[in-house]
NUKE-586115 format. One record per residue: x, y, z of N, C-alpha, C in turn. Coordinates in nm, 3 decimals. Example, Ala and Ser with C-alpha at 12.3 -4.5 7.8 and 13.67 -1.06 7.14 Angstrom:
BEGIN
n_c1=1.319 | n_c2=-0.569 | n_c3=0.780 | ca_c1=1.230 | ca_c2=-0.450 | ca_c3=0.780 | c_c1=1.320 | c_c2=-0.330 | c_c3=0.780
n_c1=1.285 | n_c2=-0.225 | n_c3=0.708 | ca_c1=1.367 | ca_c2=-0.106 | ca_c3=0.714 | c_c1=1.290 | c_c2=0.003 | c_c3=0.787
***
This chain:
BEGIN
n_c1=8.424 | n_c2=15.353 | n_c3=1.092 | ca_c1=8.353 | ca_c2=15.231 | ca_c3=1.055 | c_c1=8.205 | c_c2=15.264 | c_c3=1.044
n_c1=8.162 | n_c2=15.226 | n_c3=0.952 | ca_c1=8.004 | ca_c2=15.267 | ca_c3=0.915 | c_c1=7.926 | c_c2=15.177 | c_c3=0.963
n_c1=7.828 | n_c2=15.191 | n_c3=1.033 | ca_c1=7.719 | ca_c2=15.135 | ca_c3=1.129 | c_c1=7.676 | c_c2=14.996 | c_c3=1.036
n_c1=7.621 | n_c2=14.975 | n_c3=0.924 | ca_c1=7.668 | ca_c2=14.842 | ca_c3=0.884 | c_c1=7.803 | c_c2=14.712 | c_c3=0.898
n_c1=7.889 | n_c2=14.807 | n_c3=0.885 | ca_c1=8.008 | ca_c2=14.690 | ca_c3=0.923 | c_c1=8.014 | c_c2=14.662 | c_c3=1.053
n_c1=7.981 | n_c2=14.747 | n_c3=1.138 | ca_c1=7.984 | ca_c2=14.712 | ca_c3=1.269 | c_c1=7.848 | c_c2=14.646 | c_c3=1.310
n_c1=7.764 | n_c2=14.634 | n_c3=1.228 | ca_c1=7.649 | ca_c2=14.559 | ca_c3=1.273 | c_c1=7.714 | c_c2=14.385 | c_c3=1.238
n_c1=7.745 | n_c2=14.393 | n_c3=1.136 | ca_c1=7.821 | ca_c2=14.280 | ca_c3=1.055 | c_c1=7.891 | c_c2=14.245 | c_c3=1.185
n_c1=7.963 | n_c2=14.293 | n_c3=1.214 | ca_c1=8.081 | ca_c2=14.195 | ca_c3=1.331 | c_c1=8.047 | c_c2=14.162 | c_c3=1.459
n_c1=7.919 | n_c2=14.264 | n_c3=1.513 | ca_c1=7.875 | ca_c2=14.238 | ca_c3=1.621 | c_c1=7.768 | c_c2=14.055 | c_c3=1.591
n_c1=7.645 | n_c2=14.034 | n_c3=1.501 | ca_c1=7.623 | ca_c2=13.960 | ca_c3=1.422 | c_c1=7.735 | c_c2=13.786 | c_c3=1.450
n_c1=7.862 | n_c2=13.865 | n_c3=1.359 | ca_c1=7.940 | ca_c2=13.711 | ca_c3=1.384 | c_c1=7.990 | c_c2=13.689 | c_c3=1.549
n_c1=8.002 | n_c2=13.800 | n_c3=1.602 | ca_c1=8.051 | ca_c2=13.746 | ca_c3=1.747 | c_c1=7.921 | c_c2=13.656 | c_c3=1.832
n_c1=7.828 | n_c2=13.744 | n_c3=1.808 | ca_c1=7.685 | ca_c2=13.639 | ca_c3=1.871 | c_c1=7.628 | c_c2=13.536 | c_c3=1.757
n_c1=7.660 | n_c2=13.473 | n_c3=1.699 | ca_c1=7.637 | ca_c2=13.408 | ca_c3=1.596 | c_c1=7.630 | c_c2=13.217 | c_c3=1.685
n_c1=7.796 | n_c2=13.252 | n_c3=1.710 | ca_c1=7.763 | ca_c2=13.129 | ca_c3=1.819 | c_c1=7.731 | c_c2=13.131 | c_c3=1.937
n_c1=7.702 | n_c2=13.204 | n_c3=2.011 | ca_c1=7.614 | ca_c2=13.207 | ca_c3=2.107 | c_c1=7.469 | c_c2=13.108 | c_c3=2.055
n_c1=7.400 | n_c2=13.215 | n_c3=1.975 | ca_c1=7.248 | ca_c2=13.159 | ca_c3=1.925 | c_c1=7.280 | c_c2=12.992 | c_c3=1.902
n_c1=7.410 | n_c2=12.984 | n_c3=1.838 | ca_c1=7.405 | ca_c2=12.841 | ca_c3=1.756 | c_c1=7.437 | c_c2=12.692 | c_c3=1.892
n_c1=7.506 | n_c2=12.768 | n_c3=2.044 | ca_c1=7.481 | ca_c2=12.679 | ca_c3=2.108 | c_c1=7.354 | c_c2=12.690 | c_c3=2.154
n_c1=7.240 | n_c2=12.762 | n_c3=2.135 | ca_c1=7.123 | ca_c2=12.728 | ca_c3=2.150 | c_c1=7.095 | c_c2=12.593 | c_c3=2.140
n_c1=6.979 | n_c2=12.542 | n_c3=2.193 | ca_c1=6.924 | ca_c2=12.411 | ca_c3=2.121 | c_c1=6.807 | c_c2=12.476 | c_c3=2.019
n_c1=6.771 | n_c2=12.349 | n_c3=1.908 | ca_c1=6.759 | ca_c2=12.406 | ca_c3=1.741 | c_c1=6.634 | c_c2=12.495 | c_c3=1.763
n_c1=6.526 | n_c2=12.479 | n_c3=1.801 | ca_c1=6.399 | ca_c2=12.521 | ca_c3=1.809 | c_c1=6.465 | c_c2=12.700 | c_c3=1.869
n_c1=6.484 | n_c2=12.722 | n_c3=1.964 | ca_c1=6.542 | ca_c2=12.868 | ca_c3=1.994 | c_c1=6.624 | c_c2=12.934 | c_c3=1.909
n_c1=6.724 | n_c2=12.851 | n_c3=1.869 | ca_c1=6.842 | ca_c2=12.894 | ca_c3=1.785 | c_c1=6.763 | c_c2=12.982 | c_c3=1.624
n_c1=6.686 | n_c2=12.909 | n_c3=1.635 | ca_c1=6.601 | ca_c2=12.917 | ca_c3=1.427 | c_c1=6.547 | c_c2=13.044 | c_c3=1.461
n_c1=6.484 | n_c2=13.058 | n_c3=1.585 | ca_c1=6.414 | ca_c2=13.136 | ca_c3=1.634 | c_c1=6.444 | c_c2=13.252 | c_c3=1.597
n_c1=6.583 | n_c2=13.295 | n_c3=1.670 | ca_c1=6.687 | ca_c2=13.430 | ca_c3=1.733 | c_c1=6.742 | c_c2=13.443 | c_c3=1.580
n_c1=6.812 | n_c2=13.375 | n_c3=1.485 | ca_c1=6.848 | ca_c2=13.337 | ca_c3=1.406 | c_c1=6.771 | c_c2=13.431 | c_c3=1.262
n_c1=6.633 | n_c2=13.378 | n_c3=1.254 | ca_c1=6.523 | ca_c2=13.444 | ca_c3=1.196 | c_c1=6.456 | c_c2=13.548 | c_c3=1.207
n_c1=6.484 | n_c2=13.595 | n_c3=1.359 | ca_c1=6.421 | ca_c2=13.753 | ca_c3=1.387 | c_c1=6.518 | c_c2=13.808 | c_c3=1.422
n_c1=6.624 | n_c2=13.806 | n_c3=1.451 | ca_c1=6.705 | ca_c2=13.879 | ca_c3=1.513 | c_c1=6.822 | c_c2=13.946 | c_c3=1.432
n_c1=6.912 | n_c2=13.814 | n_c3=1.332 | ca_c1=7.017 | ca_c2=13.815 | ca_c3=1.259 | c_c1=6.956 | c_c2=13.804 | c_c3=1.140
n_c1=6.841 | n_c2=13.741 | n_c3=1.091 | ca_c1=6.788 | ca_c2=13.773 | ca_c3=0.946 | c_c1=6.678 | c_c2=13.851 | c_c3=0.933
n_c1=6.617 | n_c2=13.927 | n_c3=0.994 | ca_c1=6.513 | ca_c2=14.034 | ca_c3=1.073 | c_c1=6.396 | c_c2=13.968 | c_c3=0.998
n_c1=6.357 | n_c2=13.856 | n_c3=1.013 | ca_c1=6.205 | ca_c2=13.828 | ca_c3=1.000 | c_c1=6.125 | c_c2=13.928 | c_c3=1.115
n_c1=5.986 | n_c2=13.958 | n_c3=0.998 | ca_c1=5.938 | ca_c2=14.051 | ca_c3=1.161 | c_c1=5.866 | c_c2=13.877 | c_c3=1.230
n_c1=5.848 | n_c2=13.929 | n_c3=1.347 | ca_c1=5.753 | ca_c2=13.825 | ca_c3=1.438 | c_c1=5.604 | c_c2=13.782 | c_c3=1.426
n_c1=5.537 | n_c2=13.854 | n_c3=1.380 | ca_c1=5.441 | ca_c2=13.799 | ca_c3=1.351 | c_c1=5.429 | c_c2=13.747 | c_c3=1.178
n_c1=5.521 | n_c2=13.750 | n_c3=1.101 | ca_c1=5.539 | ca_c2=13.690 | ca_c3=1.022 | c_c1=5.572 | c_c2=13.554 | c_c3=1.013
n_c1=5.682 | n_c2=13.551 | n_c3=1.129 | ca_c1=5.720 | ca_c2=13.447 | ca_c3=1.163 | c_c1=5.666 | c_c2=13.322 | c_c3=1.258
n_c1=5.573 | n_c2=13.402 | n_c3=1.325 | ca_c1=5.446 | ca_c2=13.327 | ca_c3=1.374 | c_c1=5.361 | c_c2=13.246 | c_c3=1.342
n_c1=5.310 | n_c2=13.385 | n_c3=1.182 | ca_c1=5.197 | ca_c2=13.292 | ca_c3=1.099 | c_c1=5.223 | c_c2=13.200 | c_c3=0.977
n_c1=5.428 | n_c2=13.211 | n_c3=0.992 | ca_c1=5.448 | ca_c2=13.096 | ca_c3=0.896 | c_c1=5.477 | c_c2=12.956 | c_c3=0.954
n_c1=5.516 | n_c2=12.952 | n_c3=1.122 | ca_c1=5.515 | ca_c2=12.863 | ca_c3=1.188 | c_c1=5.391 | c_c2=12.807 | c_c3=1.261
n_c1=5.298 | n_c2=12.873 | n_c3=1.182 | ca_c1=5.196 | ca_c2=12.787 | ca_c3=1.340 | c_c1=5.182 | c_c2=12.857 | c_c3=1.446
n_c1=5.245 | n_c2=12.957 | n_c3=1.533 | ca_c1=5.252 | ca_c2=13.013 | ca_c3=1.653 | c_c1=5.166 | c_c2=13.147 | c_c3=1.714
n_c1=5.092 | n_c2=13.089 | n_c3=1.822 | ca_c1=5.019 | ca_c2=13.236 | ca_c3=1.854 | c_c1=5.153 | c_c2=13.352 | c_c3=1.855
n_c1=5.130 | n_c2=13.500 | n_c3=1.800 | ca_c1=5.161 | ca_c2=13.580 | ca_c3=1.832 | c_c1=5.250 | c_c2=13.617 | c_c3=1.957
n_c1=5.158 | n_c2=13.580 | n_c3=2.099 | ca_c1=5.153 | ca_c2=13.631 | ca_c3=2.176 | c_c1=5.259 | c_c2=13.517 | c_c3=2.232
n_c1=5.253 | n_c2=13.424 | n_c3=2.180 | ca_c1=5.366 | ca_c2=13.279 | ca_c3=2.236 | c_c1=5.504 | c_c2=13.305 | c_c3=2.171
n_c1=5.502 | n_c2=13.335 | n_c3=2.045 | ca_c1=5.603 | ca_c2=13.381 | ca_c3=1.980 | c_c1=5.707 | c_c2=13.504 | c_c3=2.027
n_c1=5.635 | n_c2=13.596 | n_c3=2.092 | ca_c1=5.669 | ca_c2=13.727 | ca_c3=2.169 | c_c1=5.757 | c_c2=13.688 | c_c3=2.301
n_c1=5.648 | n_c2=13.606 | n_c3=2.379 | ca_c1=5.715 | ca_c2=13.572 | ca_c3=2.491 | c_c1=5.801 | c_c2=13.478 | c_c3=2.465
n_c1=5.843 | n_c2=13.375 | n_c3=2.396 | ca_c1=5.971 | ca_c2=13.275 | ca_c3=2.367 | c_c1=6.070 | c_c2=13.380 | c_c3=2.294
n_c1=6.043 | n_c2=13.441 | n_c3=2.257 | ca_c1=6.128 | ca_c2=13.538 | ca_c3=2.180 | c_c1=6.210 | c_c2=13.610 | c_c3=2.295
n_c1=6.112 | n_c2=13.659 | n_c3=2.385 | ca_c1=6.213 | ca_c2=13.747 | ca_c3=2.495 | c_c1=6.299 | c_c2=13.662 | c_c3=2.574
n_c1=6.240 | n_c2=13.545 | n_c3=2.604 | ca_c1=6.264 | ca_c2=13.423 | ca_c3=2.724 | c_c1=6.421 | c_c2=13.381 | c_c3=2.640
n_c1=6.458 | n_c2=13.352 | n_c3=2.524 | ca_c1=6.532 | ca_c2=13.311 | ca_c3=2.439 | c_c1=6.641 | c_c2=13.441 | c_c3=2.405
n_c1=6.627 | n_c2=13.571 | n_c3=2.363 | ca_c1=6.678 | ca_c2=13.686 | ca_c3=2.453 | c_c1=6.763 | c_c2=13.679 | c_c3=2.578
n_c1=6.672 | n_c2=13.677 | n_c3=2.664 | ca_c1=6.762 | ca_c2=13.669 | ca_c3=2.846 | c_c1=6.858 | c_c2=13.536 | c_c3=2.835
n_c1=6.835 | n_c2=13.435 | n_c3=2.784 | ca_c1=6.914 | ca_c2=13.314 | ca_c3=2.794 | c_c1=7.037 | c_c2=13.347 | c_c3=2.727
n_c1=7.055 | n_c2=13.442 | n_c3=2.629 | ca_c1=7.124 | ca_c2=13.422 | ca_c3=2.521 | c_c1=7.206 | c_c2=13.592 | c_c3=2.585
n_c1=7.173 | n_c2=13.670 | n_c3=2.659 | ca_c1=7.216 | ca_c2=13.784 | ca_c3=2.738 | c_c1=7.294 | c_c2=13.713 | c_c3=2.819
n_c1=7.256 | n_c2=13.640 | n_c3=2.915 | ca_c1=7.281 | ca_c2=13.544 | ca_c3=3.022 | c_c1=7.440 | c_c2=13.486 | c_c3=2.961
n_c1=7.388 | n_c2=13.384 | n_c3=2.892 | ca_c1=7.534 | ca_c2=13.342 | ca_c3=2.846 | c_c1=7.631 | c_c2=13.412 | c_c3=2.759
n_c1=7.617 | n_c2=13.570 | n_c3=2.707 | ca_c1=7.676 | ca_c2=13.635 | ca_c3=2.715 | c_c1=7.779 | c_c2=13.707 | c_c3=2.808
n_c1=7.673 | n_c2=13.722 | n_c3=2.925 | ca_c1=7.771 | ca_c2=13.755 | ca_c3=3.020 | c_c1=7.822 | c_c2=13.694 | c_c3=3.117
n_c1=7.800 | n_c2=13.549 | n_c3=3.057 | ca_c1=7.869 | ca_c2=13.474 | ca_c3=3.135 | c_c1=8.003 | c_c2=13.439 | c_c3=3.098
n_c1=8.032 | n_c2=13.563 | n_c3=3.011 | ca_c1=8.148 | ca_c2=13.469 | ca_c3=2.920 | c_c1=8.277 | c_c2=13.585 | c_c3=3.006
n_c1=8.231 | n_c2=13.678 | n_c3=3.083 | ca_c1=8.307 | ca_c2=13.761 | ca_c3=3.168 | c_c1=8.412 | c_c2=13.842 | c_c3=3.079
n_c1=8.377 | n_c2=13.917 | n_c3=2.949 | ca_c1=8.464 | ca_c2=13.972 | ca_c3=2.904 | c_c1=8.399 | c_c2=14.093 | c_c3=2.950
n_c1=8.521 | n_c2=14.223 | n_c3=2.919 | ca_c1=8.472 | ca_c2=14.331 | ca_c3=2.969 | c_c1=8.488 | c_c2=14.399 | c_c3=2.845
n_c1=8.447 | n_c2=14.509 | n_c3=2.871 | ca_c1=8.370 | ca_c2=14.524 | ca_c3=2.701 | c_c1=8.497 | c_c2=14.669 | c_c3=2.682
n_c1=8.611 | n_c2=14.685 | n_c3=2.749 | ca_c1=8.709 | ca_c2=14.745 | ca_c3=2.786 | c_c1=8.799 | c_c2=14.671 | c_c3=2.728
n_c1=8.817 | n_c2=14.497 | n_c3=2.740 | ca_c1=8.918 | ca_c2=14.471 | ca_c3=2.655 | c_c1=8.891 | c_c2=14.407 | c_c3=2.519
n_c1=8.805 | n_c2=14.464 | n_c3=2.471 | ca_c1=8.743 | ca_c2=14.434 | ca_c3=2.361 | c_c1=8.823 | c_c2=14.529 | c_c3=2.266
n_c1=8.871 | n_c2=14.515 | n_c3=2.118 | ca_c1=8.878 | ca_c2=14.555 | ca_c3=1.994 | c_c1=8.810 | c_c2=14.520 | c_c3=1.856
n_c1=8.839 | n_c2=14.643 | n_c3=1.793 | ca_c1=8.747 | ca_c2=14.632 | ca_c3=1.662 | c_c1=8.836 | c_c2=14.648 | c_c3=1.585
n_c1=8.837 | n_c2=14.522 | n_c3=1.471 | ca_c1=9.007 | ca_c2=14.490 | ca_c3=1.423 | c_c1=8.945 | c_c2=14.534 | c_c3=1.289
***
């Protein structure tokens, strides 16, 4: 499997994760993460210091790690179909 398709599926599995975000975080992770806006692009098209953008960015990160592993799968019974 070539490192694109597997970016692709990793992508839809966290897809809803981000989307139970609430909207303001979700657009966020959504825009830099899964549609790779860089961040300070995305800063100076929203209005946002840099440096605010950075830190909600990570803070929104851990939340979204968090309820990842809260979901208690082990990455052992995982397949790539």
């Amino acid at each position: 499997m070539n490192k694109n398709a597997l970016t692709s599926r990793v992508f839809i599995c966290v897809i809803p994760f981000i989307s139970a975000l609430p909207e303001e975080p979700a657009a966020i992770l959504l825009d830099i993460d899964i549609n790779g806006e860089a961040q300070k692009a995305y800063a100076q098209k929203n209005a946002i210091p840099y440096s605010t953008l950075k830190s909600k960015v990570k803070k929104k990160r851990k939340i979204l790690k968090q309820m990842f592993n809260g979901c208690a799968i082990s990455p052992s019974t995982l397949k790539v179909i």
